[in-house]
C-alpha positions in Angstrom: 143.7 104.6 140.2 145.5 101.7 138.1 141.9 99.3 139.0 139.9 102.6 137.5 141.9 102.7 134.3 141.9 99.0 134.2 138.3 99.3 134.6 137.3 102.3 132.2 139.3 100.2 129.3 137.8 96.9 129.6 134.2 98.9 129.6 135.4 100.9 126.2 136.7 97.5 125.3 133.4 95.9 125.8 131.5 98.6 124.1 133.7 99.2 121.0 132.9 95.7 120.5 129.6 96.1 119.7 129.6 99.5 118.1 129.0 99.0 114.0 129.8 95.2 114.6 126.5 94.1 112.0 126.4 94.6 108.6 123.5 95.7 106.6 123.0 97.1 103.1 120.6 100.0 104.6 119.9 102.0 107.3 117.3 104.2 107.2 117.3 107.0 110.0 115.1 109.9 111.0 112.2 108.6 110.2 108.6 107.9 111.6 108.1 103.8 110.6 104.8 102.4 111.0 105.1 98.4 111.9 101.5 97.6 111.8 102.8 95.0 114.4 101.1 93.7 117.0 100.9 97.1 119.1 101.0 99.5 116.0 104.4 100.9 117.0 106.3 103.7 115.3 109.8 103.3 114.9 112.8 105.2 114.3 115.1 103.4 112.2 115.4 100.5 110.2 118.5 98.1 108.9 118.4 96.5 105.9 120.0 93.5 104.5 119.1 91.5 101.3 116.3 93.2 100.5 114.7 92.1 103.8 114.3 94.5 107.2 116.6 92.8 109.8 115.8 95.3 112.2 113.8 98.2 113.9 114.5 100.4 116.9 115.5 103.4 118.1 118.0 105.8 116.1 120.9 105.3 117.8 120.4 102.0 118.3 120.2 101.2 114.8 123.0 103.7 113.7 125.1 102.8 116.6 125.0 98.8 115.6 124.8 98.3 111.8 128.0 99.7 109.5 125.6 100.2 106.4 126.8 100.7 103.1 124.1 103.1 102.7 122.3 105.3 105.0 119.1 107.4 104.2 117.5 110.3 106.3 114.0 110.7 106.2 113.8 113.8 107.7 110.7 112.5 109.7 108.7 111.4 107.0 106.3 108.8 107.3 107.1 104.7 106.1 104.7 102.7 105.5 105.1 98.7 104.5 105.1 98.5 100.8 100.9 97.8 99.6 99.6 95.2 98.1 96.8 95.0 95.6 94.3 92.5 95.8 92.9 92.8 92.1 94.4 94.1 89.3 96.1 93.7 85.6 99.6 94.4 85.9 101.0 93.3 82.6 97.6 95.3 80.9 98.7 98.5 82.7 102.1 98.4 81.2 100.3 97.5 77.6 98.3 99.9 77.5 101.3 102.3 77.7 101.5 100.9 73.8 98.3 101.6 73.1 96.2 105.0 71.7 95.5 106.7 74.9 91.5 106.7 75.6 91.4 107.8 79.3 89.3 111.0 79.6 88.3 111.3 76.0 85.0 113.3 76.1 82.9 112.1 73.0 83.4 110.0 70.0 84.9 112.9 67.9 87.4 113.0 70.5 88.3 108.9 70.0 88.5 109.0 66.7 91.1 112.2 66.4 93.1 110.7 69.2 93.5 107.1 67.0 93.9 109.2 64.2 96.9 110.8 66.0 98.4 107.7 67.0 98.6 106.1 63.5 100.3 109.0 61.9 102.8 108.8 64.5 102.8 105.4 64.2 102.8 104.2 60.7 104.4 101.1 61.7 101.9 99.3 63.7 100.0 96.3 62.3 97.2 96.5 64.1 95.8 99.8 66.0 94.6 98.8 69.7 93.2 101.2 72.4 91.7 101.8 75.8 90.3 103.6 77.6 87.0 105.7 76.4 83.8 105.5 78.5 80.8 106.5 76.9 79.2 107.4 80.3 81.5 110.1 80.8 80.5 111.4 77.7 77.5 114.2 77.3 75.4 111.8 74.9 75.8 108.6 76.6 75.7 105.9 73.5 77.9 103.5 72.3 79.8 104.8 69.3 79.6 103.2 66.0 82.6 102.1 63.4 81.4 104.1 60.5 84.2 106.7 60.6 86.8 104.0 61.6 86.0 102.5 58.4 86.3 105.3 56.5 89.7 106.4 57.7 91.0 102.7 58.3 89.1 100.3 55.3 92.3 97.6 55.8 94.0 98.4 59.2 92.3 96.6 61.9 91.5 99.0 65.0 90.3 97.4 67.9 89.9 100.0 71.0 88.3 98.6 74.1 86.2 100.1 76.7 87.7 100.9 80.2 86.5 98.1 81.5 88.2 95.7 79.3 84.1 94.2 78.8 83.1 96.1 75.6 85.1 97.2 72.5 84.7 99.3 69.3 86.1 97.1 66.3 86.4 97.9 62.6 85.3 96.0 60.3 88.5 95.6 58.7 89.6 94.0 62.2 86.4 92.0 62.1 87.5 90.5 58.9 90.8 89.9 60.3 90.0 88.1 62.8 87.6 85.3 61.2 84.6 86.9 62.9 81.2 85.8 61.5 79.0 88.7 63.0 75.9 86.5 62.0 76.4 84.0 64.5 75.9 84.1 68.1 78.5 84.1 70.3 77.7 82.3 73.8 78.5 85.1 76.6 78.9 88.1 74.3 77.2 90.1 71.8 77.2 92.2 69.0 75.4 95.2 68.9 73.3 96.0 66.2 71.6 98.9 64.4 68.4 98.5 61.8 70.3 95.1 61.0 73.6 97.2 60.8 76.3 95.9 62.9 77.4 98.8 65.3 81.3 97.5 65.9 80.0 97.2 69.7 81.5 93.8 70.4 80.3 92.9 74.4 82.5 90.4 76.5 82.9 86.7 74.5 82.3 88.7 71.7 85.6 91.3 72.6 87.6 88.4 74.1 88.2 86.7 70.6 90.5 89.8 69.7 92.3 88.5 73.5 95.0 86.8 71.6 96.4 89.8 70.1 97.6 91.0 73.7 98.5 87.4 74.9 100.6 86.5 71.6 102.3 89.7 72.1 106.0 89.8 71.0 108.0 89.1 73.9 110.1 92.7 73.9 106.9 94.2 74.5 106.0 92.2 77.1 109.0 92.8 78.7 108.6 96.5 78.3 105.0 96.6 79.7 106.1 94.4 82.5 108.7 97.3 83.4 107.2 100.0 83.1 104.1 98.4 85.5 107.0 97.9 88.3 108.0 101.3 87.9 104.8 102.6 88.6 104.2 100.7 91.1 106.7 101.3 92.8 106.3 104.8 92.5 103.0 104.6 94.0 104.0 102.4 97.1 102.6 99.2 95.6 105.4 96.2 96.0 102.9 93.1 95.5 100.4 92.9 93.0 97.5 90.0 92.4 97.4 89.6 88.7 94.0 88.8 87.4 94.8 86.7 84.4 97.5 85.8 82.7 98.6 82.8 80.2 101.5 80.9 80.8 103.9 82.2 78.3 103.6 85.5 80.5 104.0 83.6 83.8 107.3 82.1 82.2 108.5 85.4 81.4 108.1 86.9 84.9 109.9 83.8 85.9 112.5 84.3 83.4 112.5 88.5 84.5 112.6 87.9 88.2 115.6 85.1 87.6 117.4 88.1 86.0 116.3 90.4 88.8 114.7 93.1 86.9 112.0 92.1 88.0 111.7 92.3 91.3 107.7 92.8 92.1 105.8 90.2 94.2 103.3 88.8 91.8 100.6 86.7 92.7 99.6 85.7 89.2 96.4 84.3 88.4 96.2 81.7 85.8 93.6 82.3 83.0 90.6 79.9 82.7 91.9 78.5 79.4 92.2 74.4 78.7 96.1 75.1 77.7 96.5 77.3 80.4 95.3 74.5 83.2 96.9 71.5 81.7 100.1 72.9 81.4 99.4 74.0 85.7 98.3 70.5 86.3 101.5 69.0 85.2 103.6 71.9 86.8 101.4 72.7 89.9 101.6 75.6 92.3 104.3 78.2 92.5 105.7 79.3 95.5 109.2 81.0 94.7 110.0 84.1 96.9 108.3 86.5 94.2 105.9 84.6 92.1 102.7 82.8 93.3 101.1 80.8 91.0 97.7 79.1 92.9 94.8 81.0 91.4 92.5 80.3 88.5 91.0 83.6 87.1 87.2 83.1 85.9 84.8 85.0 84.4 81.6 84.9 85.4 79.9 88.2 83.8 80.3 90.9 82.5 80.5 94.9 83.9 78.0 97.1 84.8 78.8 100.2 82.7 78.3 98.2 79.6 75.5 96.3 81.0 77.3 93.0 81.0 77.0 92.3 84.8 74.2 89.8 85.4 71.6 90.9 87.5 68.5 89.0 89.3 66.1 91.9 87.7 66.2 93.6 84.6 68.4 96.9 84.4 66.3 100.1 85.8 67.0 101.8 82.6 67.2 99.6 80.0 63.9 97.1 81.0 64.4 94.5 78.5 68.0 93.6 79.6 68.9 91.3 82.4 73.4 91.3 81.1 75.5 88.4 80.6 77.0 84.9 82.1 79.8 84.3 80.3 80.2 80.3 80.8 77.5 77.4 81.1 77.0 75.9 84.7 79.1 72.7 83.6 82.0 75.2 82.6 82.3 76.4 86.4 81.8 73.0 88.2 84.2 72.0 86.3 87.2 74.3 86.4 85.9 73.9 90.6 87.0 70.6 90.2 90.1 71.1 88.2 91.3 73.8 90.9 90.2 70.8 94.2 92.4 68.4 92.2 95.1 70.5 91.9 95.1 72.5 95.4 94.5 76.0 93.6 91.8 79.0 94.8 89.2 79.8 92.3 88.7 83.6 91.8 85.6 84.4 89.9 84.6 87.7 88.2 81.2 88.7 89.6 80.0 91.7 89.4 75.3 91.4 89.1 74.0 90.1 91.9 72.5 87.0 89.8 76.2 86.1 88.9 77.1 86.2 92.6 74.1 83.9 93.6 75.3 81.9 90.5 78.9 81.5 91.4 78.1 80.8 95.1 75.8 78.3 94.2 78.5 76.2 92.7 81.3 77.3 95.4 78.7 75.5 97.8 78.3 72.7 95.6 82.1 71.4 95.5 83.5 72.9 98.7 80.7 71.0 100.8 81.1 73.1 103.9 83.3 75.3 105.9 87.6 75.3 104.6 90.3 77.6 104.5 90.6 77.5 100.6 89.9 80.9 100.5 87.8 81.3 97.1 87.2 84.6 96.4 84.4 86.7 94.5 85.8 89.1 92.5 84.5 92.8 92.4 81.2 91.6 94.3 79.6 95.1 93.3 76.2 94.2 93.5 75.3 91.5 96.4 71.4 90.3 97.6 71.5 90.1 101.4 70.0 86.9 100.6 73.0 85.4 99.5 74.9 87.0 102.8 75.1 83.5 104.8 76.5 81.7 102.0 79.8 83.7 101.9 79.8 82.9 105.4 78.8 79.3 105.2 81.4 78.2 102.8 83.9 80.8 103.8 84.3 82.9 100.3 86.2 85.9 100.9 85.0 89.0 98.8 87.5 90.6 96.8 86.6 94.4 96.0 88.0 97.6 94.6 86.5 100.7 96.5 87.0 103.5 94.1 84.7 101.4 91.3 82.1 102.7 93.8 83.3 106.5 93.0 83.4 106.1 89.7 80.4 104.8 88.9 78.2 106.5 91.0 77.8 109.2 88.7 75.6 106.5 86.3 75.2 103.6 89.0 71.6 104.3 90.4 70.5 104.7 87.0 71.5 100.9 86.0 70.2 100.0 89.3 67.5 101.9 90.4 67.0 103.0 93.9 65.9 99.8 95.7 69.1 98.1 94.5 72.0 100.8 94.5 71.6 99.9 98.8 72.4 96.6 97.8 75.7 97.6 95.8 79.6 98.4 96.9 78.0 97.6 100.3 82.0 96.8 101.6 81.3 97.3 105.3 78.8 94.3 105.2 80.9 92.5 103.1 83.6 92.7 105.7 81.4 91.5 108.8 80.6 88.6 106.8 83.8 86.9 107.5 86.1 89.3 109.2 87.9 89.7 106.1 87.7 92.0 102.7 90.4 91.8 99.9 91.4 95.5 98.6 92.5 96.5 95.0 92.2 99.0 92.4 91.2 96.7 88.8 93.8 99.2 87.5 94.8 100.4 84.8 90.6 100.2 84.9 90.9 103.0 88.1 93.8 104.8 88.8 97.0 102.5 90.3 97.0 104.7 93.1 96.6 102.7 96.3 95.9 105.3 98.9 92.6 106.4 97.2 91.2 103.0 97.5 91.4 103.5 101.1 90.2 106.8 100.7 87.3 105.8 98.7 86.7 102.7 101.0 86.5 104.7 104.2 85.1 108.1 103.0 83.4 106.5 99.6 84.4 109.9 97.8 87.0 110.9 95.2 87.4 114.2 96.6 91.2 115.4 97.4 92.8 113.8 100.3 92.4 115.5 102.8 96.1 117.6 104.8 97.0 116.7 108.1 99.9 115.9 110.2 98.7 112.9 111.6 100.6 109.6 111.5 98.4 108.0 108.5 98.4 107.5 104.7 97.3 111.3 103.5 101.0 113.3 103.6 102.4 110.5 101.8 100.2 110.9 98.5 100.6 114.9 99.2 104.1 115.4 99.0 105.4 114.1 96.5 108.1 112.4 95.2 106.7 109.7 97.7 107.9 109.1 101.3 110.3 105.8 101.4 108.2 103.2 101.3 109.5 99.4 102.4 110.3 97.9 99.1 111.2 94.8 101.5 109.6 92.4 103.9 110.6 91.9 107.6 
């Protein structure tokens, strides 16, 4: 009887001594938790510590072995690793937040009463930027003009781009502001005119000269924009981002943000191909810190489709005497190629025509020589000869796409295109078997931030509504909202 008693206490003994004996910060409990390891399994219950997953089991396992500060039941909802976007413009989305509101405007009566809105509720602004508008979407499908902009705004520049970021409607007051002598040329962009009349249509080059006003931006704003981009992304599962662009006064401010931890998004932040931009990178080099990744250079290569910017092999199907736009001169590319094989960084180029694509492989092939691991990508890829297949594979370029430009643009996409070539465009499932391998994002705040409807458009290649089910996969989450926990930390 004694040895019994003796025996039960040193077992209670033994066990106490593990029970709650780890600390964590977290425990997360009731929950279904997909691991996308190895064998896809669904867990129970997570542990937390330092913002990184220490564990995964079992429920009681978990709760039975970590004393966490905090504990959080699921109630059986499903967790999903935090997403990451491949492509997009995080310190634009937040910007934009500052800007007149263009998304969904219907015609050009509709643009101007919405910036006439915004300056009468905002007498203080210097300048009057906006986004957004699409004339594609609207029922007469032409550019606007400036004529009533200068009416209502003779000395207050307004500059209001185009979704797309490739086009822009400027006054001529901002025009004047700006230095810009709409008599000359400007290599890679153009400015539209009517009977001799400039339009305020200002096409890629020709909109990037009003760039500066975004990247000289005072640094509260910044800050701002860059905050309010987390929280949205956040909100919609996303917990790394691939910035698309970005100068180097920005990059030192997410540096200087994340140091302060308010900003705690992974960035992957491209550098933009600027000369002051690369030589202050060549002196620094690459970035690794836990949260920032700085070994990309951003290029442009064309333009976009829905302004006729992208560069295609054959004239556009309706618009016969147009072929779009290469931004840059072949010596530019080779030699920001060799800039980025001097100085170890990938080389991400916007491409979006298939005679841009040809282009831009063309010089890929030319430095990289043969097969690597440097992982260059082709940005957007939207419209891709088979020809030009076997050199993606050849020099190992990885395609980086966004799925639901293939959504929304197919409304207006065969007509650019024409039959023949719309097979030849968003044509993602041979891009993958090309090399195994397909980087996903949204271009937002050019789509919607919403990572689940990339897949959605990727697998189904449909907006419609996603669709209700109780299966373990991404649909419930983005239907039940506020959002299931999603894992704002890596394992």
């Amino acid at each position: 009887m004694i040895k019994s008693s003796l025996l039960l206490s040193a077992c209670t003994l033994l066990l106490s001594c593990h029970y709650n004996d780890r600390d964590a910060d977290l425990v997360v409990h009731n929950a279904n938790i997909v691991s996308l390891d190895a064998d896809n399994k669904v867990y129970e219950a997570m542990a937390i510590k330092d913002g990184r997953i220490i564990e995964l089991g079992p429920e009681q396992q978990i709760r039975n072995r970590y004393n966490a500060k905090e504990t959080f039941n699921a109630a059986g909802q499903w967790i999903y690793p935090g997403f990451i976007d491949g492509h997009c413009h995080f310190l634009g989305h937040g910007l934009n937040k500052q800007k007149v509101d263009l998304l969904g405007c219907t015609s050009a009566d509709d643009l101007i009463a919405r910036v006439s809105a915004f300056a009468k509720a905002h007498p203080e602004k210097e300048w009057i930027v906006g986004r957004g508008w699409d004339q594609n979407d609207w029922a007469v499908k032409e550019y606007p003009d400036n004529s009533q902009l200068n009416k209502l705004f003779p000395e207050q520049p307004v500059v209001l781009q185009r979704i797309d970021g490739h086009a822009a409607l400027v006054n001529d007051a901002a025009i004047r502001k700006a230095g810009l002598d709409i008599s000359k040329q400007i290599e890679g962009g153009q400015m539209l005119m009517r009977d001799g009349v400039f339009t305020g249509i200002l096409l890629d080059n020709a909109a990037a000269v009003f760039q500066t006003i975004f990247d000289d931006a005072p640094e509260a704003s910044k800050r701002e924009a860059l905050l309010d981009a987390q929280r949205d992304c956040f909100a919609a599962g996303l917990t790394g981002v691939h910035e698309a662009g970005l100068d180097t006064g920005t990059i030192a401010l997410i540096e200087k943000m994340q140091a302060e931890g308010v900003l705690k998004m992974r960035i992957n932040a491209m550098v933009a191909d600027q000369k002051e931009n690369l030589l202050h990178f060549a002196k620094r080099g690459v970035i690794k810190t836990d949260r920032l990744r700085v070994a990309t250079v951003k290029v442009y290569g064309d333009g976009a489709l829905g302004s006729r910017g992208a560069l295609l092999l054959e004239p556009y199907s309706d618009d016969s005497m147009h072929y779009g736009l290469m931004l840059h001169d072949r010596a530019h590319f080779v030699e920001v190629a060799q800039w980025c094989l001097a100085n170890n960084y990938q080389m991400a180029t916007h491409c979006i025509g298939d005679s841009a694509v040809r282009f831009i492989l063309d010089v890929y092939g030319e430095l990289l020589g043969s097969t690597n691991d440097k992982r260059w990508r082709i940005e957007h890829a939207q419209v891709v000869d088979p020809a030009d297949d076997a050199l993606f594979s050849k020099f190992n370029i990885l395609p980086s796409v966004q799925p639901t430009h293939a959504t929304s643009d197919g409304p207006w996409a065969g007509d650019r295109l024409g039959p023949r070539r719309i097979n030849n465009a968003y044509a993602y499932q041979r891009l993958l078997k090309l090399n195994g391998l397909l980087a996903l994002g949204t271009d937002f705040p050019v789509e919607a931030i919403d990572p689940l409807a990339t897949f959605y458009a990727a697998l189904e290649r449909t907006p419609k509504a996603l669709p209700s089910t109780d299966a373990p996969n991404i649909y419930p989450i983005c239907l039940n909202k506020p959002w299931a926990v999603w894992m704002h930390c890596a394992v």
